[in-house]
N, C-alpha and C positions, 0 to 999 in steps of 0.2 A: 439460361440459369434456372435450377431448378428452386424456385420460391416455397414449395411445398414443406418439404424439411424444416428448411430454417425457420418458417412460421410453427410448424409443428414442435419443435426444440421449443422454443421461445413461450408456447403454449403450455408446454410440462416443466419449466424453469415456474411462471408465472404461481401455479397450481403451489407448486412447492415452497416460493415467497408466503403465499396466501395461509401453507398451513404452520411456518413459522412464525407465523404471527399470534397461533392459539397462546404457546405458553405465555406474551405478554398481556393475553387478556385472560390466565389463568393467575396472574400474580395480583390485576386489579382486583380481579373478583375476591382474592383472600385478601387483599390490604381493605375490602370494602369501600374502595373508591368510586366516586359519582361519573369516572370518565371511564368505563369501563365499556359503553358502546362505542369510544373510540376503534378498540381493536375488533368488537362483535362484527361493527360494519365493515371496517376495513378487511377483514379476513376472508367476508363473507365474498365482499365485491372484487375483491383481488383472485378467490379460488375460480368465482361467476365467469370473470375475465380471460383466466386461464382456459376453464374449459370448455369455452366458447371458440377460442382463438384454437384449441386441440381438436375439438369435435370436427369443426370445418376445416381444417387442414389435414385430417386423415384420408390414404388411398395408397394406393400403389407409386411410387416412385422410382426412379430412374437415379445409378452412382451419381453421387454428388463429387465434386473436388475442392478445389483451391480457391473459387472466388465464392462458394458458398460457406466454405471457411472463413473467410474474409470479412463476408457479409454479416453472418452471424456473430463473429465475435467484436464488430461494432456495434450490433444493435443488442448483443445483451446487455453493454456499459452501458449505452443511450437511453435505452426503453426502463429497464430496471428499476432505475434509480424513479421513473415518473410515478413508478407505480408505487416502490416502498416508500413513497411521500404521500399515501395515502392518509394513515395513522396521522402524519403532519398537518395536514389540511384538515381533517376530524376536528383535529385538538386547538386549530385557531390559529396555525399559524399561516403568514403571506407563502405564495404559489412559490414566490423566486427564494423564500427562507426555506421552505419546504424541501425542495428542490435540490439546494446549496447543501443542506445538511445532509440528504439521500447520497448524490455523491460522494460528498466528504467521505461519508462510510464507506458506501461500498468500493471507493479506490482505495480506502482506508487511507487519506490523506489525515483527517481528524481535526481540520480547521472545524469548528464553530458557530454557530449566530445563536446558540442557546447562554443563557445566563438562569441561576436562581437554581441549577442541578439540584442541591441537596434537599429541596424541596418539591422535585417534577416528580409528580406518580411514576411508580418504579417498574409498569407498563411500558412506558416511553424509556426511559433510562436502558433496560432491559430492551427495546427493539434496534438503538441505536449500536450495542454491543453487538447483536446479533448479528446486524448488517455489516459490521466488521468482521464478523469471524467467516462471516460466509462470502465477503467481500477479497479477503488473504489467501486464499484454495478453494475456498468450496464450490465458487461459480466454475473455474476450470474445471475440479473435478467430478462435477455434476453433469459437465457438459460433454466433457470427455467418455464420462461413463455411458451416456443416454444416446451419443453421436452415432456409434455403430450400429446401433440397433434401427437408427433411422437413414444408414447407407451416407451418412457424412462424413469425411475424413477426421474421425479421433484425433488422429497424431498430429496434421495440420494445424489444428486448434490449437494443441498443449504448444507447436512450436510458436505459431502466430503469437501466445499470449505470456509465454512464459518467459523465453528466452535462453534456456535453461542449455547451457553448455556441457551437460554431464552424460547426455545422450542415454537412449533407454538400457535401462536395467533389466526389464522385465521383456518376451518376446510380445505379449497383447497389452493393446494400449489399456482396458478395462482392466489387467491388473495392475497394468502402473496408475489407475485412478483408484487403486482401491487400496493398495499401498501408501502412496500420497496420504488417501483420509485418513487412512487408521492413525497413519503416522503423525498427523496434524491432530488428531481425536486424542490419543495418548498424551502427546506433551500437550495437549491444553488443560486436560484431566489434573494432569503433573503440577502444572503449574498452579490450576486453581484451588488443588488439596494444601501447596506449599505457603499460598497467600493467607491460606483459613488458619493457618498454625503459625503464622507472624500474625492473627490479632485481628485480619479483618473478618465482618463476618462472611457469611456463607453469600451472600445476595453479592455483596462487593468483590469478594475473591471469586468468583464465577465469571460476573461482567469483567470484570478486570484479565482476567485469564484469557478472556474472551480477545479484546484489545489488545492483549500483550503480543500474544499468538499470533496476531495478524500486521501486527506492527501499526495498527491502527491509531489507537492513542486516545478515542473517548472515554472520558472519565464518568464515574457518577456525583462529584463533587466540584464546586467553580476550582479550589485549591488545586486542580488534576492530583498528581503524586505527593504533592507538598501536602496534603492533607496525611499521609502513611509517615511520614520524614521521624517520628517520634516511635518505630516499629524496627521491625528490619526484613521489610515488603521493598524496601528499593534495592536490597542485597538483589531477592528473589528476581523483582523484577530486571535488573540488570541482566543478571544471567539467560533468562528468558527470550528478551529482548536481541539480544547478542545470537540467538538458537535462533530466534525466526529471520536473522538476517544470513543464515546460512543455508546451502541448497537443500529442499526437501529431500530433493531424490538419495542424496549423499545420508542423510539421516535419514530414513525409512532404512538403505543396505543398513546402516548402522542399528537403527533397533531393532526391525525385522529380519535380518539375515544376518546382523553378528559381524560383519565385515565393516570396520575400522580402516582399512587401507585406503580406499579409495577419498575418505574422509583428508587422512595425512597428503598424501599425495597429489590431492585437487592445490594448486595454487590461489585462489579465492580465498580460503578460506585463513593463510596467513597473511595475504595482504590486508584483509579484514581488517582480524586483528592488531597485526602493527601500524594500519593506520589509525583504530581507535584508541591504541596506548600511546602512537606518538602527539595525537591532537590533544589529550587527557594531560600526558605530562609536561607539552606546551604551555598547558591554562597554569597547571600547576607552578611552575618554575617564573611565570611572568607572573600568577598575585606572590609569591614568597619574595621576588626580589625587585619589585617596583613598587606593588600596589601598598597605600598607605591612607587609612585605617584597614589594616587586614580583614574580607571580608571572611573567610574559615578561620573556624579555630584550631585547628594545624594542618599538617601535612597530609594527615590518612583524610580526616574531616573533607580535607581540599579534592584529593584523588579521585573519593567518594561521591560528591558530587559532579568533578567535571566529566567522572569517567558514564555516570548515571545517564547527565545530558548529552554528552558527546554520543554515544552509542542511541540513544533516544532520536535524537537528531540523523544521525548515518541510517540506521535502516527506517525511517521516517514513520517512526511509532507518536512522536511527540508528546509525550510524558516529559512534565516540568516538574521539577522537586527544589526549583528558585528561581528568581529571575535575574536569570544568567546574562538579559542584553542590560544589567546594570554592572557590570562586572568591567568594563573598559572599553574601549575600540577595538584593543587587538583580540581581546575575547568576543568579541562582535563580529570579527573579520575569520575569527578559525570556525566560528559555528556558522558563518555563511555557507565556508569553504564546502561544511562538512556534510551540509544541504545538498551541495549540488553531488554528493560522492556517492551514497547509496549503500545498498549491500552485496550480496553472491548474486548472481543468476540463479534464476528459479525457485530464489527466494519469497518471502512475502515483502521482502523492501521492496523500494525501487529506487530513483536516480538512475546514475548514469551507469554503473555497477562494476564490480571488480574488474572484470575480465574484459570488459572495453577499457578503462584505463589502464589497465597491462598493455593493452595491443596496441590502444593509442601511443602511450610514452613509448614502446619498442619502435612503430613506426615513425615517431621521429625521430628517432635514436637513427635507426636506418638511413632513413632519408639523409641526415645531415654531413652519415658515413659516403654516401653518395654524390654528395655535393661537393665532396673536397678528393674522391675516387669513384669518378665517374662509371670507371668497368668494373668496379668490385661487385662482387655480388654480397647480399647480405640476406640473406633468407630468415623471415622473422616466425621466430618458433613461441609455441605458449604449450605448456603442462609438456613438455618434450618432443612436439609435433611440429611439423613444419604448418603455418597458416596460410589457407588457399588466398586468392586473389577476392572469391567471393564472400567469406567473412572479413576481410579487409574492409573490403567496400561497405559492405553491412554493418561494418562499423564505425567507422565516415561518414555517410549517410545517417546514421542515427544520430551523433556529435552532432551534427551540421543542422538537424530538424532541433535537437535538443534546444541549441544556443539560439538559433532563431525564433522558437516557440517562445522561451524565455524574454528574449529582447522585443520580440513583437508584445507579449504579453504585460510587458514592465511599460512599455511606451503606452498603450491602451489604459494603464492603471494609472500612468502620470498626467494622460490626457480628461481623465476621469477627477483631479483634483488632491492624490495623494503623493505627500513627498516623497521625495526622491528613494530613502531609505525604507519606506512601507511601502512604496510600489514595485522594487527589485526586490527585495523580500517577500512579498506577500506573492508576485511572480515566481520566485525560486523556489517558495516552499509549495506552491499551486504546483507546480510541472514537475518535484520531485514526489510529492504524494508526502510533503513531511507534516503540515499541518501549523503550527503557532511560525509567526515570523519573527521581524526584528522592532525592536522599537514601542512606544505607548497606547497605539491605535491597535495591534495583532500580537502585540511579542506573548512570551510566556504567561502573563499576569491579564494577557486580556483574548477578547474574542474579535472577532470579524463582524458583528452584528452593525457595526456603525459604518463600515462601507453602502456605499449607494449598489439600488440595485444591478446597475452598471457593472459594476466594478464584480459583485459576485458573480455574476453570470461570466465575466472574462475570467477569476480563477476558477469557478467551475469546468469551462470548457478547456483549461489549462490542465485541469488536474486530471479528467479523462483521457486529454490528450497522452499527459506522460504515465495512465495508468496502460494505458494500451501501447505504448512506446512506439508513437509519431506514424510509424510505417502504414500500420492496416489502415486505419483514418484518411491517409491521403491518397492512397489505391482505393479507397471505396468514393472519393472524391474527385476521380480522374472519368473524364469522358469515357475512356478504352474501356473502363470495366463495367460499365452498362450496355455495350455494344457485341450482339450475335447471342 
């Protein structure tokens, strides 16, 4: 295995962490705030890091392949997050809060252990943004871009991390990373112009943008979204929200090439949506004709919100504009559902995502044709293709780590002293990357702060698991792949 590379990657990611750290020690210095060697140090020590780990790992190199692939895109989740916990540790906070919060970003899951937002120096506020936006594309496409140049399979990486069923657009991988960025660069520009002209300022509508883009979901205020609820920044954000749970690559043809078809024609991207309009008009239709004191004040009011959270929740941005786990049981039970759903492939969501619950429900669809017509053949097709045996399995295998990861991960949290409802919750939304749970301990209205350390470090290592979806994690944990 050649170790070279991937230390050498890992070296030039680090460097690059280290100098996105300047603009939030560019924002203390103009607020004139006393913590403004938070970022001096942490920038300096993180760049130090970097080009340590680059200097000795330069030389000549031999082609890399598939488990250097492998290897690198677990230890960029792993290592990453140690190091953008720098600034954390500066500023006082514990190893494992630290930690938990680096994470949270950078899978962009957006759970928590901070409180007191609209008062933290807007250094830190501004770093946590950051790690989201560079947490949603910018690590693939950082890595993808820098990988050839260091003899490591580019395209490996983007499949290993993406998942992205659209297959490439572009003949070289360095222009589908660089298409990707623009495209990810533009609509977050888009968005953050859109947010400034609903009312917030320029510092909010940027962080915000930032988050939105990435599906992430850190706020700058405890309210998250319910703080904007008196604007029309949750119109904006909805829409947004809804863009980042759709394929990149399908939007890059679509801004930078003009080509709309492949957009229409990808199947993802209506199941998407008619699963977020039918969970929306679900909530909708059960507060009009049960619920009583009505919590909206009509119909669109109702729409408005459930469509807000439902899509906040599906591509696992977690943006709250209420608290929606006081809304019923069955309103309890469709945003569980909606947790484990996800958004497109090659998205910035994650979950379980479109195009495996297509293939999934087809496969048993099949299966059951076969159970009662044994010689039938039923050949299972998606986007008009017939599907091989080996994304079958690759999709099976993912369900099966999915639900395990999960069930292992909810036993650990019950073992740990939380109820039944905040420890499969706080598990579902760890493994889907969504961020707020269910209930008074994590739901919408609160944080994660008051879990034992225990218990973070098990949705921590949950939420890496389902940002890297299950596979590369347990091939880099298998005997075989340390051996010759």
């Amino acid at each position: 295995m050649q170790l070279r590379p991937v230390l050498l990657a890992i070296g030039i990611m680090t460097v690059l962490l280290g100098m996105a750290m300047i603009p939030c020690m560019l924002i203390d210095w103009a607020d004139h705030r006393p913590e403004t060697y938070v970022f001096e140090v942490s920038s300096f020590g993180t760049i130090l890091i970097g080009t340590c780990i680059w200097v000795l790992s330069r030389g000549e190199v031999e082609r890399s392949g598939q488990r250097e692939a492998f290897l690198l895109t677990v230890l960029v989740w792993v290592y990453l997050p140690v190091i953008a916990s720098i600034p954390f540790l500066a500023s006082g906070m514990s190893f494992t809060d630290s930690v938990f919060e680096c994470i949270s970003g950078l899978t962009t899951t957006g759970a928590t252990v901070l409180t007191g937002l609209d008062d933290m120096p807007r250094g830190l506020l501004l770093w946590r943004a950051i790690l989201q936006w560079i947490g949603g594309i910018g690590i693939i496409v950082t890595a993808i871009a820098i990988l050839p140049q260091l003899r490591v399979g580019g395209m490996q990486l983007f499949e290993l991390e993406s998942s992205d069923m659209s297959g490439k657009f572009l003949p070289r991988i360095t222009d589908i990373a660089a298409y990707l960025g623009l495209t990810y660069l533009i609509i977050s520009m888009l968005c953050a112009l859109l947010y400034y002209l609903t009312g917030m300022n320029w510092f909010d509508a940027i962080t915000h943008s930032m988050t939105t883009m990435s599906a992430g979901g850190y706020s700058t205020h405890d309210a998250s979204f319910g703080y904007f609820n008196d604007t029309n920044a949750p119109y904006v954000a909805t829409v947004f929200m809804f863009i980042a749970g759709l394929p990149f690559s399908l939007l890059a043809m679509l801004l930078l090439q003009g080509r709309i078809r492949p957009m229409l024609t990808d199947p993802q991207p209506r199941v998407y949506l008619g699963l977020a309009l039918f969970f929306s008009t679900a909530i909708v239709v059960y507060h009009e004709a049960v619920v009583e004191p009505p919590i909206f004040d009509h119909v669109f009011h109702g729409f408005k919100e459930a469509l807000f959270n439902i899509i906040s929740i599906m591509t696992g941005t977690g943006y709250a504009s209420a608290p929606y786990d006081t809304w019923g049981p069955p309103v309890m039970t469709i945003f569980l559902v909606a947790t484990f759903v996800g958004g497109c492939a090659g998205s910035a969501a994650c979950g379980l995502k479109m195009f495996r619950l297509e293939i999934a429900a087809k496969t048993i669809v099949a299966y059951s044709r076969r159970m009662t017509q044994p010689h039938r053949r039923t050949p299972i097709r998606y986007a008009g293709k017939a599907v091989n045996e080996e994304t079958l399995q690759s999709v099976m295998v993912f369900v099966f780590l999915y639900l395990v990861t999960f069930l292992g991960a909810a036993a650990l949290l019950g073992l740990a002293g939380l109820d039944a409802l905040t420890a499969i919750s706080a598990s579902a939304t760890s493994v889907s990357n969504v961020g707020p749970g269910l209930g008074p301990l994590i739901g919408p209205s609160s944080t994660f702060q008051e879990l034992s350390d225990f218990a973070k470090w098990v949705c921590a290592i949950a939420m890496l698991l389902g940002r890297l979806e299950f596979v590369a994690v347990f091939v880099v944990m298998t005997r075989r792949f340390w051996r010759g």
